[in-house]
C-alpha positions in Angstrom: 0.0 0.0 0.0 1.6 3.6 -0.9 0.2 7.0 -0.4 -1.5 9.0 -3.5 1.2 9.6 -5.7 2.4 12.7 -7.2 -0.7 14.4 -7.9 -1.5 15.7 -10.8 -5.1 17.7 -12.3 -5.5 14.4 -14.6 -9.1 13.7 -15.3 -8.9 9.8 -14.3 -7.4 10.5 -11.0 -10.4 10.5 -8.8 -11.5 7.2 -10.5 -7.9 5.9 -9.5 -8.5 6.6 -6.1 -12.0 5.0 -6.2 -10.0 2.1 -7.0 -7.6 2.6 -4.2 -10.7 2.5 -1.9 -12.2 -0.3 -2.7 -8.9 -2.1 -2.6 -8.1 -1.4 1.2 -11.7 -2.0 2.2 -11.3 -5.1 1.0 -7.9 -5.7 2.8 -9.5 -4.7 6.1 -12.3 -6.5 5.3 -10.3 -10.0 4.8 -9.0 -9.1 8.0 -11.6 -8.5 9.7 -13.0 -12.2 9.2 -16.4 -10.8 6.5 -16.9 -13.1 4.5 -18.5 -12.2 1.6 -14.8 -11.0 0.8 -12.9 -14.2 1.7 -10.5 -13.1 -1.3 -10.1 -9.1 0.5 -6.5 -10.4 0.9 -5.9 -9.7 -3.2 -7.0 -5.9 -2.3 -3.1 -5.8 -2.2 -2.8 -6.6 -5.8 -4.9 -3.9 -6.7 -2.6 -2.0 -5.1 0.6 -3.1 -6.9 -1.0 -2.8 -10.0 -2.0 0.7 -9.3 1.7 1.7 -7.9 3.2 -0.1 -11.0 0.8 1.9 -13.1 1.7 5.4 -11.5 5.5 4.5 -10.6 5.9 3.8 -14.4 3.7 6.7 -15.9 5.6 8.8 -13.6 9.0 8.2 -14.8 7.9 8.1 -18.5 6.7 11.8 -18.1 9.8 13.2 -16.8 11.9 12.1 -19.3 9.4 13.5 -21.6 9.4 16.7 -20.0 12.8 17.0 -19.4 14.2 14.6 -21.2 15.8 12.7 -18.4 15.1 11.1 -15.0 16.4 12.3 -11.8 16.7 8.9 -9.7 17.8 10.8 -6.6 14.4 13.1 -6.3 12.7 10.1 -7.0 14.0 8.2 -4.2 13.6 11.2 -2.4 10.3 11.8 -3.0 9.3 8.5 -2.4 11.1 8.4 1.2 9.6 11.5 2.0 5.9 10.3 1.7 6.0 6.5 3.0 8.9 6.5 6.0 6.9 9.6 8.5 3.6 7.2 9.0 5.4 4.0 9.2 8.7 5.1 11.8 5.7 6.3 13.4 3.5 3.1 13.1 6.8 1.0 14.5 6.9 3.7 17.5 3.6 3.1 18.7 3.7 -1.0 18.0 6.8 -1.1 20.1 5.4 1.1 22.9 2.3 -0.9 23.2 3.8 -4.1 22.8 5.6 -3.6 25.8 2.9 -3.7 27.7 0.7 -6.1 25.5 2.9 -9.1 24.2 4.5 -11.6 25.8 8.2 -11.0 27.3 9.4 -14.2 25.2 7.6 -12.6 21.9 9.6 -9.3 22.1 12.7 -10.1 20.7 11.3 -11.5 17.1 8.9 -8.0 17.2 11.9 -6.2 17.4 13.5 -7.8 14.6 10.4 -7.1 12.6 10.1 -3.9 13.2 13.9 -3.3 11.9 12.7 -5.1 8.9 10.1 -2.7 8.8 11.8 0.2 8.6 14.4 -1.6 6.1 11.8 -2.5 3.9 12.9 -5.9 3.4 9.7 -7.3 6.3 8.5 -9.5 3.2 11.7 -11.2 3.5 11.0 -11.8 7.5 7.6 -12.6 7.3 8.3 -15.5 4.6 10.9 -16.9 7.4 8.7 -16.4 10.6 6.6 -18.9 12.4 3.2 -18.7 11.2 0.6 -18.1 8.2 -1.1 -15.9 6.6 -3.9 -17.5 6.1 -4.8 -19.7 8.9 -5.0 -19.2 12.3 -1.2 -21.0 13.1 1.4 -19.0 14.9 1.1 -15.9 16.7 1.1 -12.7 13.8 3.7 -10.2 14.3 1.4 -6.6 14.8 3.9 -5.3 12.0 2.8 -8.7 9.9 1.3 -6.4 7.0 4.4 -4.1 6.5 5.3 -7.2 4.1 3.8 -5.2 0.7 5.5 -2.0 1.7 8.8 -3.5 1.8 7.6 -5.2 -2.3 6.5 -1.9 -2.9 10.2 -0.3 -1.9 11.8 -2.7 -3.2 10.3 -1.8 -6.1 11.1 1.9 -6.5 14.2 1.3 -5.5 14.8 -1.2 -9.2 12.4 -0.8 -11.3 13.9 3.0 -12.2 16.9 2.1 -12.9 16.0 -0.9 -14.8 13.5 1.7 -17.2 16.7 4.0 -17.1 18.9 0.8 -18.5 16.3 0.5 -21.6 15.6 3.9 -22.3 19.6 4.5 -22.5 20.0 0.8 -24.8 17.0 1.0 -27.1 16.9 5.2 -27.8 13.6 6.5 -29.7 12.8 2.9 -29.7 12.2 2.3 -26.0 8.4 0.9 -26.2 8.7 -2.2 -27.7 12.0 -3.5 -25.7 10.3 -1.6 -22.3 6.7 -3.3 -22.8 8.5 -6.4 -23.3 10.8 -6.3 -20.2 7.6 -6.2 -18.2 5.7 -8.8 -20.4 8.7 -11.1 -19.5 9.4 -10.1 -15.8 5.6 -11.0 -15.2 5.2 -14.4 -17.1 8.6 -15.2 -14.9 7.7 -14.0 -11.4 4.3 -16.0 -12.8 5.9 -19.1 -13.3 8.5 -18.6 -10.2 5.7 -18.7 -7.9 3.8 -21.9 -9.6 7.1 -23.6 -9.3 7.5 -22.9 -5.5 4.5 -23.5 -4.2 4.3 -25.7 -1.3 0.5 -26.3 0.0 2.7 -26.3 3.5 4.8 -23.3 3.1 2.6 -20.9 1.4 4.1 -17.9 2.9 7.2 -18.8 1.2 5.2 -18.1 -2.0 3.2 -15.5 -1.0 5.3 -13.1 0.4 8.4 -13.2 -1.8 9.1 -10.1 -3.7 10.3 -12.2 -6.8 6.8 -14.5 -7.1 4.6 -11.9 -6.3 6.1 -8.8 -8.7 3.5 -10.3 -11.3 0.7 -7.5 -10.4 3.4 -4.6 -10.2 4.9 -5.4 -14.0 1.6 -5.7 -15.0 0.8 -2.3 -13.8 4.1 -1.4 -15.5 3.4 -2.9 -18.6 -0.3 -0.8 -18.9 1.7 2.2 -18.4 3.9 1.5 -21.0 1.5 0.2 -23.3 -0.8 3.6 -22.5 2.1 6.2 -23.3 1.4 6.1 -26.9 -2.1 7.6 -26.8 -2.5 7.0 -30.6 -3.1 3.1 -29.7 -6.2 4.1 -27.8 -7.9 6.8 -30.1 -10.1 4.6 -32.0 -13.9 4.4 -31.1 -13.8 0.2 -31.9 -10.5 0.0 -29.2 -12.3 2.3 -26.9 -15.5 0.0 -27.1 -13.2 -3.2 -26.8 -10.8 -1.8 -23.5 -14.6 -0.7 -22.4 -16.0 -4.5 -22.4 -12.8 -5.8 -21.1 -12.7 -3.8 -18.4 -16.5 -4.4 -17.4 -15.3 -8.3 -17.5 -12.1 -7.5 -15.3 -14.9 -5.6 -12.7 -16.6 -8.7 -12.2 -13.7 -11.0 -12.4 -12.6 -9.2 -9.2 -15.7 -9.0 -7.6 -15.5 -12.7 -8.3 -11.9 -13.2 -7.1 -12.5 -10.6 -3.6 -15.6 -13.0 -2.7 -14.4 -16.3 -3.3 -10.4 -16.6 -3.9 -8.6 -18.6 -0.8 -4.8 -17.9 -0.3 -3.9 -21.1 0.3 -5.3 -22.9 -3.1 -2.7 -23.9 -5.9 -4.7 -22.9 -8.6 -3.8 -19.1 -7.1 -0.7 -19.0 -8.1 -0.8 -21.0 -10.8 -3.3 -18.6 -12.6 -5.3 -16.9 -9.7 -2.9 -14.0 -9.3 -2.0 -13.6 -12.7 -5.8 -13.2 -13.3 -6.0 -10.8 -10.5 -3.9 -8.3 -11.7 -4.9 -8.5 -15.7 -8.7 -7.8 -14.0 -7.4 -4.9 -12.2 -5.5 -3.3 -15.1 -8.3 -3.4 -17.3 -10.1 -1.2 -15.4 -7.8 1.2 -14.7 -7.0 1.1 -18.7 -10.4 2.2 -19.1 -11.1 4.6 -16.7 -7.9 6.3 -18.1 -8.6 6.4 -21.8 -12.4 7.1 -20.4 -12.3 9.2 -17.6 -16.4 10.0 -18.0 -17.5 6.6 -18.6 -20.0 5.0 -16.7 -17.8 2.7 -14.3 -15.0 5.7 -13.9 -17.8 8.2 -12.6 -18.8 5.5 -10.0 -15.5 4.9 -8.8 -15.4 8.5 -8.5 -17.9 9.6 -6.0 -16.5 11.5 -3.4 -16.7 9.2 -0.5 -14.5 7.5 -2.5 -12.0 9.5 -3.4 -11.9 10.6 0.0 -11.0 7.1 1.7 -8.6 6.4 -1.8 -6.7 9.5 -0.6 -6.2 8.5 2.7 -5.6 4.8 2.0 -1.4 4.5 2.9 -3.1 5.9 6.4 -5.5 3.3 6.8 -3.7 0.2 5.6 -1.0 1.4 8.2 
């Protein structure tokens, strides 16, 4: 989960956030035991695919603007918005946990809350007693700082890996750029197939390698989407329109009924997941006045989807 992005007086945003919205209500709902949203938990992939989305539309307008990307004030930036509300997240944990946890549980928070503030707590989470999705283990209280850590890993290579093909292929860049992320999916894809253990899911499930899938596919949309001229014609517009109106109802689908421990999740599940999710946001952003972006967009909304880093946290 990251905070709005750099905003900007595009027409889609406010159906972005909608998105945002819906995706950590479904989070805390999976986490709050509803369960008519049994699959909440993929409210996180929403997410990645939104950040890979923005990240990558991001860096793609600098250099068009000024013809080059400063990697330094994006790190900067990026530090400047997530690190404040999670050093102070960690603060509180470790004051109340003093008071809360078990003596003999302290020691492993306070290794988690160093992972934390590292952004490497995927990496501890897939190495700590416990899962995700059943009842087993105690959870650490920083347990869902393990997407923030994929989501910084994240800015911290995916830049410099779209700086590496914009400096190799020149005026060229879309086609070798579209298919890095093509291929970086399909692999983090087939990664997490080939690891899954129906006894060790977290080992799947929280590794940044198997679960970059929804991020490049985010990535990939924004790439695909910085050549407006693809999108201009009224039979694409109609055709993005109905797939997107499938990928709404394939996540509805998905949020109600998708279990975290299944095989056929990462075999296909989260691949599907993320495809879903990008669909809509490829249509809201070509058209921001349709029918589905305007009821993304109502203001109550927008107003949770801005204060969504917040409320994950």
């Amino acid at each position: 989960m990251t905070p709005y992005e750099d905003r900007s007086e595009l027409t889609y945003q406010p159906a972005l956030d909608g998105v945002r919205a819906l995706a950590v209500a479904a989070v805390l709902a999976f986490h709050g035991g509803v369960a008519a949203l049994a699959g909440g938990f993929l409210g996180v992939d929403a997410f990645f695919v939104l950040s890979g989305f923005l990240i990558t539309s991001l860096l793609l307008a600098e250099r068009a603007r000024t013809g080059r990307i400063d990697l330094l004030a994006f790190w900067g930036r990026r530090a400047r918005r997530l690190l404040p509300a999670l050093l102070l997240l960690v603060a509180v944990v470790a004051l109340v946990a003093r008071w809360t946890m078990p003596r003999e549980e302290l020691s492993a928070l306070r290794w988690d809350a160093l992972a934390a503030v590292a952004y490497v707590a995927n990496w501890r989470m897939a190495d700590r007693d416990g899962d995700y999705f059943a009842a087993t283990g105690t959870p650490s209280p920083l347990q869902h700082t393990w997407s923030l850590g994929i989501e910084e890993q994240f800015y911290l290579l995916w830049p410099m890996i779209v700086l590496g093909v914009l400096a190799l292929a020149g005026r060229r860049w879309r086609g070798p750029l579209l298919a890095a992320c093509v291929i970086g999916a399909a692999g983090s894809w087939a990664l997490g197939a080939a690891l899954y253990r129906p006894d060790a899911v977290d080992r799947v499930y929280y590794r940044t390698d198997t679960r970059a899938v929804a991020l490049l596919v985010g990535c990939g949309l924004a790439v695909a989407l910085s050549g407006r001229e693809a999108v201009r014609s009224r039979v694409r517009r109609l055709v993005i329109a109905a797939l997107a109106t499938v990928g709404a109802g394939m996540t509805a689908v998905l949020w109600a009924t998708a279990d975290g421990g299944d095989e056929w999740l990462f075999d296909t599940g989260l691949w599907v997941a993320a495809v879903a999710v990008a669909a809509v946001i490829a249509h809201v952003v070509i058209s921001p006045t349709s029918a589905i972006a305007r009821l993304l967009a109502v203001p109550p909304l927008i107003w949770l989807g801005r204060i969504s880093y917040g409320v994950y946290l």
